[in-house]
VEXMI-126404 format. One record per residue (C-alpha): residue number from 1; residue in three letters; x, y, z. Coordinates in Angstrom, 2 decimals. Layout:
{NUM,"ala",{X,Y,Z}};
...
***
This chain:
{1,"unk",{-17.39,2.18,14.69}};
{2,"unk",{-20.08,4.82,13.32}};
{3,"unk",{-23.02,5.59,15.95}};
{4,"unk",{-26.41,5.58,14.46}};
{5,"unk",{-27.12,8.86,12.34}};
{6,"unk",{-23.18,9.82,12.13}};
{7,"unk",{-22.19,10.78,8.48}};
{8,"unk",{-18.86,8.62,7.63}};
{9,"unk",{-15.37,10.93,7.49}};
{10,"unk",{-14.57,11.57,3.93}};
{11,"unk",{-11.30,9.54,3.26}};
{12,"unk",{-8.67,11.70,1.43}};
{13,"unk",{-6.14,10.26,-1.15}};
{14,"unk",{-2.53,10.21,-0.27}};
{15,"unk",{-0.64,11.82,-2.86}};
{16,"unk",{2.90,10.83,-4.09}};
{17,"unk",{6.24,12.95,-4.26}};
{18,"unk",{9.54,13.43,-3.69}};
{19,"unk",{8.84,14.61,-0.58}};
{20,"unk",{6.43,11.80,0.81}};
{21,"unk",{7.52,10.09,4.02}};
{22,"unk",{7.30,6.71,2.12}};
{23,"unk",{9.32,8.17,-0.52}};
{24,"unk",{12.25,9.45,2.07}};
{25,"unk",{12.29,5.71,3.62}};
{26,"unk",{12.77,3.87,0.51}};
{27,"unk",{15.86,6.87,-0.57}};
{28,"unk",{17.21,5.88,2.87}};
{29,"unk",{17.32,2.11,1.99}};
{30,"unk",{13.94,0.74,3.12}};
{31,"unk",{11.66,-1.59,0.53}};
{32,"unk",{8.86,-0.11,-0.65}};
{33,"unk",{6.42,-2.43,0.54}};
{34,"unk",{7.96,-2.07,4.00}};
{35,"unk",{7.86,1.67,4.13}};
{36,"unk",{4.32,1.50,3.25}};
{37,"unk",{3.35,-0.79,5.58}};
{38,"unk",{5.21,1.52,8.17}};
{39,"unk",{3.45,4.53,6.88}};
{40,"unk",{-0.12,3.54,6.91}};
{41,"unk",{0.45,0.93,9.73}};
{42,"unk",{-1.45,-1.76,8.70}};
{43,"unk",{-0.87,-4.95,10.14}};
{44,"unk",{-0.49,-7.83,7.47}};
{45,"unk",{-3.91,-9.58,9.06}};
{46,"unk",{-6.21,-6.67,8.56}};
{47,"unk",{-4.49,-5.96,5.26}};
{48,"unk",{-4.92,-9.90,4.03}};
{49,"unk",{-8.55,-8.76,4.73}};
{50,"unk",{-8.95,-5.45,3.51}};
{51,"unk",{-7.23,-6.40,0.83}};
{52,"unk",{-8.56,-10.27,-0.28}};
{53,"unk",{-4.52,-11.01,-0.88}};
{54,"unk",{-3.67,-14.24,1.04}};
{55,"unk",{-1.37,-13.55,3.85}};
{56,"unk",{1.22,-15.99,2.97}};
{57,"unk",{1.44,-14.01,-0.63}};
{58,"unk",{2.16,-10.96,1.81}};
{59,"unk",{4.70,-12.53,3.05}};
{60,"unk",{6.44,-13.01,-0.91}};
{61,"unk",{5.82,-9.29,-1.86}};
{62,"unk",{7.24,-8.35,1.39}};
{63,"unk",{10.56,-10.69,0.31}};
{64,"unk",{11.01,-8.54,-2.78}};
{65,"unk",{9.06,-10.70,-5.28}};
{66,"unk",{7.57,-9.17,-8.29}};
{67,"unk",{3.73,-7.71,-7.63}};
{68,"unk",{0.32,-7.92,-10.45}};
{69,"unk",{-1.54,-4.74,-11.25}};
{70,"unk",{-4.37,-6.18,-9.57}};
{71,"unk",{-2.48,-6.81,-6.24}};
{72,"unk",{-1.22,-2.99,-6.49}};
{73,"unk",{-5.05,-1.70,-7.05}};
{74,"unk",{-5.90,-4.12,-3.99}};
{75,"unk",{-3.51,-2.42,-1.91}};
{76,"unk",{-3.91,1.15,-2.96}};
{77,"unk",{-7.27,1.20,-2.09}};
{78,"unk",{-6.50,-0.19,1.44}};
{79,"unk",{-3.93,2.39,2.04}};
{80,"unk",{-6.03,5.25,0.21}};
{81,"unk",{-3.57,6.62,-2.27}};
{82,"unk",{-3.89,5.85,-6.64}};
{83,"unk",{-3.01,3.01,-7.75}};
{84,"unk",{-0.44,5.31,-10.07}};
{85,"unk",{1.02,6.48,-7.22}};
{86,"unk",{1.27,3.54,-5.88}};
{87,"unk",{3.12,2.70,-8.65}};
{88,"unk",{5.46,4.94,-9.05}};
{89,"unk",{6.92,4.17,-6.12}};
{90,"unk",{7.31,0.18,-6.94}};
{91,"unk",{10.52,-0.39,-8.98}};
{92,"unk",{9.62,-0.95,-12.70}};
{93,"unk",{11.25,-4.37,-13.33}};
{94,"unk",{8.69,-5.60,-10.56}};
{95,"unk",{4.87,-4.70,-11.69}};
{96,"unk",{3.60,-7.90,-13.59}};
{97,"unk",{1.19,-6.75,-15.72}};
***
């Protein structure tokens, strides 16, 4: 919580690559919506809320169901990273547009 007269931290964009941590977990087997959530460890309650995705639709995309444009915005600006990025590291065949 900010004290009266603090100025806010400027939040920094995470920036995707071969080399990202997130990337390395999903190489080594993990799903990318699990690795993220790992990464940025944010529980699914305070991401439902940051978010405005119900939790039980959480829940699907975390069962390997196909994810909207609109859900991967949502998300990328709760984990601070581009939505591109974000992107790139979903699998093609599951970004509804």
């Amino acid at each position: 919580m900010r004290r009266k007269g603090e100025r806010p931290l400027p939040v920094y964009l995470d920036t995707w690559s071969d080399t990202h941590p997130v990337a390395r977990a999903i190489a080594t087997g993990s799903w990318w919506f699990d690795a993220w959530v790992a990464q940025k460890t944010t529980p699914y309650d305070a991401l439902s809320r940051l978010t405005g995705i119900p939790r039980p639709r959480l829940d699907t995309i975390a069962r390997k169901d196909r994810v909207s444009l609109a859900e991967l915005d949502a998300l990328a600006r709760a984990w601070s990273i581009s939505a591109a990025d974000l992107r790139a590291s979903v699998p093609p065949e599951l970004v509804v547009p």
